[in-house]
C-alpha positions in Angstrom: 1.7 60.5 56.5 2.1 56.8 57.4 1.7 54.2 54.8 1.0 50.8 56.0 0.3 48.0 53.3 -0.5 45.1 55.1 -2.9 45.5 58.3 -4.1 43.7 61.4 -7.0 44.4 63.9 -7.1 42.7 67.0 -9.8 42.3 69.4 -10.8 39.8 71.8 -13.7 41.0 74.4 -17.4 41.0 74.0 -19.3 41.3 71.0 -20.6 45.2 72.2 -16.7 46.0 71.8 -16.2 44.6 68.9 -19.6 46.4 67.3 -17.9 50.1 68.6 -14.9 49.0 67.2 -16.5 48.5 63.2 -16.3 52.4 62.6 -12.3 52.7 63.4 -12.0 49.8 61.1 -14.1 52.0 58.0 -12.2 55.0 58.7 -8.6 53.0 58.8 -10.3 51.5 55.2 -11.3 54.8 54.0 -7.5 56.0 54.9 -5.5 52.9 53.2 -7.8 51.9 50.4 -5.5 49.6 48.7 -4.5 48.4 51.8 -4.9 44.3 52.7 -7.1 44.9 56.2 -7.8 41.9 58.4 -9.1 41.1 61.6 -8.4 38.5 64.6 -10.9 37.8 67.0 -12.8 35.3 69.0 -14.9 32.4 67.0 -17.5 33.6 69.8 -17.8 36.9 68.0 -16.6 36.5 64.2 -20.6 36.8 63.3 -19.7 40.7 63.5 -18.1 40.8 61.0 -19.6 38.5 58.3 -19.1 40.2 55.1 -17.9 43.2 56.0 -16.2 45.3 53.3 -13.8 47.1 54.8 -11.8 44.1 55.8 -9.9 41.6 53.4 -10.0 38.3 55.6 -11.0 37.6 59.2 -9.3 34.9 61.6 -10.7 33.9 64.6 -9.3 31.6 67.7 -11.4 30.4 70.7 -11.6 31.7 73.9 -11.4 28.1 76.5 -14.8 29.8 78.5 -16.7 29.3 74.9 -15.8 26.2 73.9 -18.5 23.9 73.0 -19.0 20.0 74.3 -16.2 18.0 73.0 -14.0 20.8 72.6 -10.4 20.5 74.5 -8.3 23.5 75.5 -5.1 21.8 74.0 -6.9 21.6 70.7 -8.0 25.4 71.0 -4.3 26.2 72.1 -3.1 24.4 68.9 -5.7 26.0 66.6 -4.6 29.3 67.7 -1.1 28.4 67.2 -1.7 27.6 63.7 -3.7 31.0 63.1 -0.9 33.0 64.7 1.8 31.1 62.4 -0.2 31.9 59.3 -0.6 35.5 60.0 3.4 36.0 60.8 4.0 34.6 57.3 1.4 37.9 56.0 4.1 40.2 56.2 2.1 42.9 58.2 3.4 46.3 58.6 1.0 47.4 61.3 -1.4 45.7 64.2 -3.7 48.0 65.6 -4.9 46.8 69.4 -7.6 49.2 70.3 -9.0 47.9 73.6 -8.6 49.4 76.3 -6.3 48.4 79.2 -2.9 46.3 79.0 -4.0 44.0 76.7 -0.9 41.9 77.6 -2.9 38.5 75.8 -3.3 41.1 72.7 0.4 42.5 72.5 1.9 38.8 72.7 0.1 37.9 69.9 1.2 41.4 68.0 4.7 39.9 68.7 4.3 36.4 67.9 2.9 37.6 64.5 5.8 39.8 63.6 4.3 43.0 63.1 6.9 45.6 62.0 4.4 48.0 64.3 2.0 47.7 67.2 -0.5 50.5 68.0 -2.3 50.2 70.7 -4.2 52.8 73.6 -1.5 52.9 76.0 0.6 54.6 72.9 -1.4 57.3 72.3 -3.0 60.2 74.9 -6.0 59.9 76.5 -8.4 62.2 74.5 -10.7 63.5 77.3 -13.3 64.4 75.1 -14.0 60.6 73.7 -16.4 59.8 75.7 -18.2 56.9 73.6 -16.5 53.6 73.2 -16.3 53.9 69.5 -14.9 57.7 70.3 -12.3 55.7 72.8 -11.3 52.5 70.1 -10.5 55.2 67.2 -8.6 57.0 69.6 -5.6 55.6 68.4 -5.7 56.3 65.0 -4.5 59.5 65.8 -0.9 57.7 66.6 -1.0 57.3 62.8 -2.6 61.2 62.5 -5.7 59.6 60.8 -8.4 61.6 61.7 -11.4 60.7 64.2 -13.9 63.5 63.8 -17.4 62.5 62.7 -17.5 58.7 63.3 -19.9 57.0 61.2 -22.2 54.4 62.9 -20.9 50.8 62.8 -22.4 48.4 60.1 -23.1 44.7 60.5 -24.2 42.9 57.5 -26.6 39.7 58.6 -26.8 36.4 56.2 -29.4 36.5 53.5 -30.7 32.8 54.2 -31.1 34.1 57.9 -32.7 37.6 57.0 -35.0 35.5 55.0 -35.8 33.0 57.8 -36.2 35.6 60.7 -38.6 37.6 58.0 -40.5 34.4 57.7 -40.9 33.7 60.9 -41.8 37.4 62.9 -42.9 39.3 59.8 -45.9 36.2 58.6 -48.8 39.0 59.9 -49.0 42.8 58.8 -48.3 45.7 60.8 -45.4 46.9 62.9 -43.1 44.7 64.7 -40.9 45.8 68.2 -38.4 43.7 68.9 -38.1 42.8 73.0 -35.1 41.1 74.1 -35.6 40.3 77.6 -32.2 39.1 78.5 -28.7 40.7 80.1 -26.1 39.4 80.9 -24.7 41.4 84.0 -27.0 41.1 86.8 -27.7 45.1 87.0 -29.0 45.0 83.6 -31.7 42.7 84.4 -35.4 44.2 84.3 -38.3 42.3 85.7 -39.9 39.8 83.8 -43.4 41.2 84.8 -42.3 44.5 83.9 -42.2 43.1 80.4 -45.4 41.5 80.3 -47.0 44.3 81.5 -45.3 47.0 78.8 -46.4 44.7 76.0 -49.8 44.7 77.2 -49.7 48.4 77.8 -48.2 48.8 73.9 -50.9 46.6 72.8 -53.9 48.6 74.2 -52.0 52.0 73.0 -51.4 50.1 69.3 -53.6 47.3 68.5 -51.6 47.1 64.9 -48.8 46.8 66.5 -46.8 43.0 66.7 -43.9 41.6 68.9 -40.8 39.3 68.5 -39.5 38.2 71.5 -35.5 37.6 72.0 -34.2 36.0 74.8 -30.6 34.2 75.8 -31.9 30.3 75.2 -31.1 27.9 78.1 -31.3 27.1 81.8 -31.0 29.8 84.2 -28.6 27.9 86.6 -26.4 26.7 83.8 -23.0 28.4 85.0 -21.1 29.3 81.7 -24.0 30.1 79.8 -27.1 30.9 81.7 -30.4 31.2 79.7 -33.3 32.8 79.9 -35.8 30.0 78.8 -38.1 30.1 81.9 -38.5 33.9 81.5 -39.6 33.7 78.5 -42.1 31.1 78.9 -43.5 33.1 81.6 -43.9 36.0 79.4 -45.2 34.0 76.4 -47.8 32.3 78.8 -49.1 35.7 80.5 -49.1 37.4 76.8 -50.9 34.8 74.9 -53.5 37.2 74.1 -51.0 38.9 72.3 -49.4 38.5 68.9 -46.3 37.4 70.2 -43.6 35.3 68.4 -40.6 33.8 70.1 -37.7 33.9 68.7 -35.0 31.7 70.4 -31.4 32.8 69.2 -29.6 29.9 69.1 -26.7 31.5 67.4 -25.1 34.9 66.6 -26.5 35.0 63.1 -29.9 34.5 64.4 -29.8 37.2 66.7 -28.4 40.0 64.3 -31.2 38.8 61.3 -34.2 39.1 63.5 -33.1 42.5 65.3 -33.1 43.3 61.5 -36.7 42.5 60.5 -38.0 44.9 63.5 -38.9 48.1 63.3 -37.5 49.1 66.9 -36.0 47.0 69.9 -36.3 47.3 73.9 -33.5 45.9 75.4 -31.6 46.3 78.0 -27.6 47.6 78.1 -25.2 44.5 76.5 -24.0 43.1 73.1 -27.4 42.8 71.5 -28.1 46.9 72.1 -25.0 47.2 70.1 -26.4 44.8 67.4 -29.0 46.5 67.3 -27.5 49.6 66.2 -25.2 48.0 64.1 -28.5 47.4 62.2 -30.1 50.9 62.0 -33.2 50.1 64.6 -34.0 52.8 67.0 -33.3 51.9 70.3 -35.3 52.4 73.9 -32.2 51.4 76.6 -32.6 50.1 80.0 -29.3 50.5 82.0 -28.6 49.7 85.5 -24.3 50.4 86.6 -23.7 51.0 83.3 -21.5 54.4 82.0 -24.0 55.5 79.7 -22.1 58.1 77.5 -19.9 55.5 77.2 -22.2 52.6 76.2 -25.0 54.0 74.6 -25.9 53.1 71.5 -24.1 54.8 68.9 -26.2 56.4 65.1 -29.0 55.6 65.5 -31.8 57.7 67.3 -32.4 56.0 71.2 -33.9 57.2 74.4 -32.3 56.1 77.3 -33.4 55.5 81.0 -31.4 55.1 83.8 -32.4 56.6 87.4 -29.6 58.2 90.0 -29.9 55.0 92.0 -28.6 52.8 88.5 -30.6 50.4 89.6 -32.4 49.1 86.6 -35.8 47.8 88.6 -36.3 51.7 89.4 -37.3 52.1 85.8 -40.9 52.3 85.3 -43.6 50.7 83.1 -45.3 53.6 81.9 -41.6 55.2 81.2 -41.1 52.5 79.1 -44.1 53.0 77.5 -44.0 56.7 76.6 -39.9 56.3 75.6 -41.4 53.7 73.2 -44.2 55.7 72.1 -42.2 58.7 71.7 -39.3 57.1 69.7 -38.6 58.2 66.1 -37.9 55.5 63.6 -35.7 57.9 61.1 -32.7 57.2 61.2 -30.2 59.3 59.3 
C-alpha cells in the first residue's frame, strides 16, 4: 500500500465538478488519516469547500473570465505565482488531478509545485462501469489501490451567519418551503419562465401550506460574462404575487448554498446549484435538456429526473413537474 504524507487536490472547472469531486477527497481522508490534505482551486469556487473536514488548508487562484471590476490579469497571474511558490515549499508527496481530459493547465502546475507524484485520469483505466461523475473523479484512486466501492454523497458545510440569514429571510412564515431556482447556465437547460409561474400556481392549489423561495442568477440578461436572470424573475414575482413567494437574490456562493439549505426540496434545472443542492441533503426534481444524465444526476440524495428523447428541456411538461414534485420523498438516507 502507498503511503503519501503530504497531499494535493487540484481542480479548476465549474462548481458541479468540484461538488462530485468532495466524496474522492473523504475517501482519500478516510485512507490517509494523519495525512496533511489540501486543495487548489478557483476563488470562483473555494465556497465548496468552506470548512470542510477532510481537508487541512485550501488555496485558491483566479480564473481571468471571473475577475471582478478593477481586477488585472497580471495581478491574477502574480497571485497565482505566489500560491504555486508556497505550495512547492509543502513538500508534497502526491497531487491528485481528477478531471477529466488533458488537463495540461492542471499538470503544469503539478510540476511547478514539485510533487514527488502526479495522479491524474489519463494514468489509470477507464473503468466502464463509472458512470457518474463522482464514480469517474474517484476513478483514480485506484492508481493508489484505494478503493471506490460505495461512494458516500458529497458534503458542503454552508456559514452559520448565512444559514441564519437565509432562515430569516424564507423560513419568517410556517409551513413547507420548495426551493425554485429558475436559472441555467447552458442554453438547453433553460425552462420557460411561464412554465414556472404556472407550476407554482399549480403546487399552490394542490398545497395551500406550502411556501416558495425563489433563486435566480442576479443581473442583466445581455451582460456577456455573467448573464443574469433578474428580468425573469421579476416576471415570475409579478404573475405570482398571490403567492407566498420570497426572492432570494444570490449574490454570492455562500448565499446560494445557505438558502438551498433552509428548503425542504428544490426544482431546478441541470448545473452547479443541482449539485449544491445535493451537497446539502434536499431531494431533488431535475430538469435536463443535452445533458448525460447518468452522468450528471444528482448524486445521494433521493431525485426524480425528467428529460424527454428529444433533450429538449421545453418538452418537459407542467403537470410532470407537478406530480415529480408531488411524488418526491424527502428521506434522505
Amino acid at each position: 500500500m502507498n503511503t503519501f504524507q503530504r497531499i494535493l487536490v487540484i481542480r479548476r472547472d465549474n462548481i458541479g465538478d468540484l461538488v462530485c469531486t468532495l466524496p474522492m477527497i473523504r475517501r482519500l481522508r478516510a485512507q490517509y488519516p494523519d495525512a496533511w490534505i489540501g486543495a487548489l482551486v478557483t476563488r470562483y469556487n473555494a465556497e465548496v469547500l468552506h470548512d470542510n473536514p477532510d481537508l487541512d488548508a485550501v488555496y485558491t487562484y483566479t480564473k481571468a473570465k471571473h475577475l471582478e471590476h478593477g481586477e488585472s490579469r497580471i495581478g491574477a497571474l502574480i497571485q497565482r505565482l505566489r500560491v504555486l511558490w508556497r505550495l512547492r515549499h509543502a513538500d508534497l508527496d502526491l497531487v491528485v488531478l481528477p478531471a477529466s481530459g488533458e488537463q495540461a493547465s492542471a499538470r503544469r502546475m503539478a510540476k511547478i509545485v514539485g510533487a514527488k507524484r502526479i495522479l491524474a485520469q489519463d494514468d489509470v483505466p477507464n473503468n466502464p462501469d463509472a458512470l457518474h461523475e463522482v464514480e469517474r473523479t474517484a476513478n483514480l484512486l485506484r492508481g493508489i489501490e484505494v478503493s471506490v466501492e460505495n461512494l458516500p454523497a458529497p458534503q458542503i458545510y454552508p456559514r452559520s451567519e448565512a444559514l441564519e440569514g437565509a432562515h430569516q429571510h424564507l423560513r419568517a412564515d410556517d409551513g413547507p418551503l420548495l426551493g425554485v431556482h429558475i436559472s441555467a447556465r447552458k442554453p438547453t437547460q433553460r425552462w420557460p419562465i411561464q412554465n414556472f409561474i404556472d407550476t407554482l400556481h399549480a403546487m399552490h392549489a394542490a398545497q395551500p401550506e406550502l411556501r416558495f423561495a425563489l433563486f435566480w442568477s442576479p443581473g442583466d440578461e445581455q451582460n456577456p460574462l455573467h448573464p443574469g436572470d433578474d428580468d425573469k424573475a421579476r416576471a415570475l414575482l409579478d404573475a405570482c404575487a398571490d403567492l407566498p413567494v420570497k426572492p432570494f437574490p444570490t449574490r454570492s456562493l455562500s448565499d446560494l448554498i445557505a438558502g438551498l439549505a433552509t428548503c425542504e426540496k428544490v426544482l431546478c434545472s441541470d448545473g452547479g446549484h443541482m449539485h449544491l443542492a445535493a451537497a446539502v441533503g434536499k431531494p431533488i426534481v431535475c430538469l435536463f435538456g443535452k445533458s448525460e444524465a447518468a452522468r450528471w444526476h444528482p448524486w445521494g440524495v433521493p431525485y426524480t429526473l425528467l428529460q424527454k428523447d428529444s433533450q429538449t428541456v421545453e418538452d418537459v411538461t407542467v403537470d410532470e413537474v407537478v406530480g415529480a414534485l408531488m411524488s418526491l420523498s424527502t428521506n434522505v438516507s
